[in-house]
C-alpha positions in Angstrom: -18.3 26.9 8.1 -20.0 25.0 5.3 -17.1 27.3 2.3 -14.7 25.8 4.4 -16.1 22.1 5.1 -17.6 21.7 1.6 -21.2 22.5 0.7 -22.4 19.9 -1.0 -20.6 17.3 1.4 -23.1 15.7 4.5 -20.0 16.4 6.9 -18.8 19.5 5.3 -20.6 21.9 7.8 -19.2 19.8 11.1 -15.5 19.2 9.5 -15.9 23.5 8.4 -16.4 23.9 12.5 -14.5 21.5 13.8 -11.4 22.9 11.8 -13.2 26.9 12.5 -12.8 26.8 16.3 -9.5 24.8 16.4 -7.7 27.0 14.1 -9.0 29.9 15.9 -7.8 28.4 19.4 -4.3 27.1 17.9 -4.0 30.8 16.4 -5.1 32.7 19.2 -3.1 31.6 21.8 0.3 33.1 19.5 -1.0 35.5 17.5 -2.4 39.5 18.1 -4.0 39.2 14.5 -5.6 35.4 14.8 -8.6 36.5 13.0 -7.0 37.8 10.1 -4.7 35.2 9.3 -7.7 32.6 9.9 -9.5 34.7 7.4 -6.7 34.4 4.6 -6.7 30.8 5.2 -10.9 30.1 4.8 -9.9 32.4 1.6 -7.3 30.6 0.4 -9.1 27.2 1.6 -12.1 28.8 -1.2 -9.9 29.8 -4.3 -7.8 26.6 -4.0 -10.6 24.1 -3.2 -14.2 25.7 -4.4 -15.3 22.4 -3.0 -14.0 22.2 0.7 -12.0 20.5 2.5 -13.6 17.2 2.4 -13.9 17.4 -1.5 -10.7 18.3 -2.0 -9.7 15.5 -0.1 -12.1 13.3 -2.2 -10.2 14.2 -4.4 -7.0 13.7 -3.9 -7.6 9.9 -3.0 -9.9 9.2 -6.3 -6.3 10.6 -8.2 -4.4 8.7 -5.7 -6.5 5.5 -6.3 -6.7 6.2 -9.8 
């Protein structure tokens, strides 16, 4: 939860499970192999963004406001 919300972010752990159990109830309710597809997605969240979601968000707006 905390790869995928940002470790060194204060809200990374509760945006990591916030966005674990949604994604596993949107995935589960269409697909057999939920769990492997959320699985590639926390992977590809950690090779794109070693930061998180919340500090690749962060940023995104400091080269937006930039």
């Amino acid at each position: 939860m905390l790869l995928l919300g940002g470790v060194h972010q204060l809200w990374g752990a509760l945006v990591g499970s916030a966005l674990l159990v949604w994604g596993g109830a949107e995935l589960g309710q269409g697909l057999d192999y939920w769990r492997g597809v959320l699985g590639l997605v926390i992977m590809a969240v950690m090779v794109l963004s070693p930061s998180g979601v919340l500090g690749g968000l962060q940023g995104l707006w400091r080269r937006r406001s930039a």
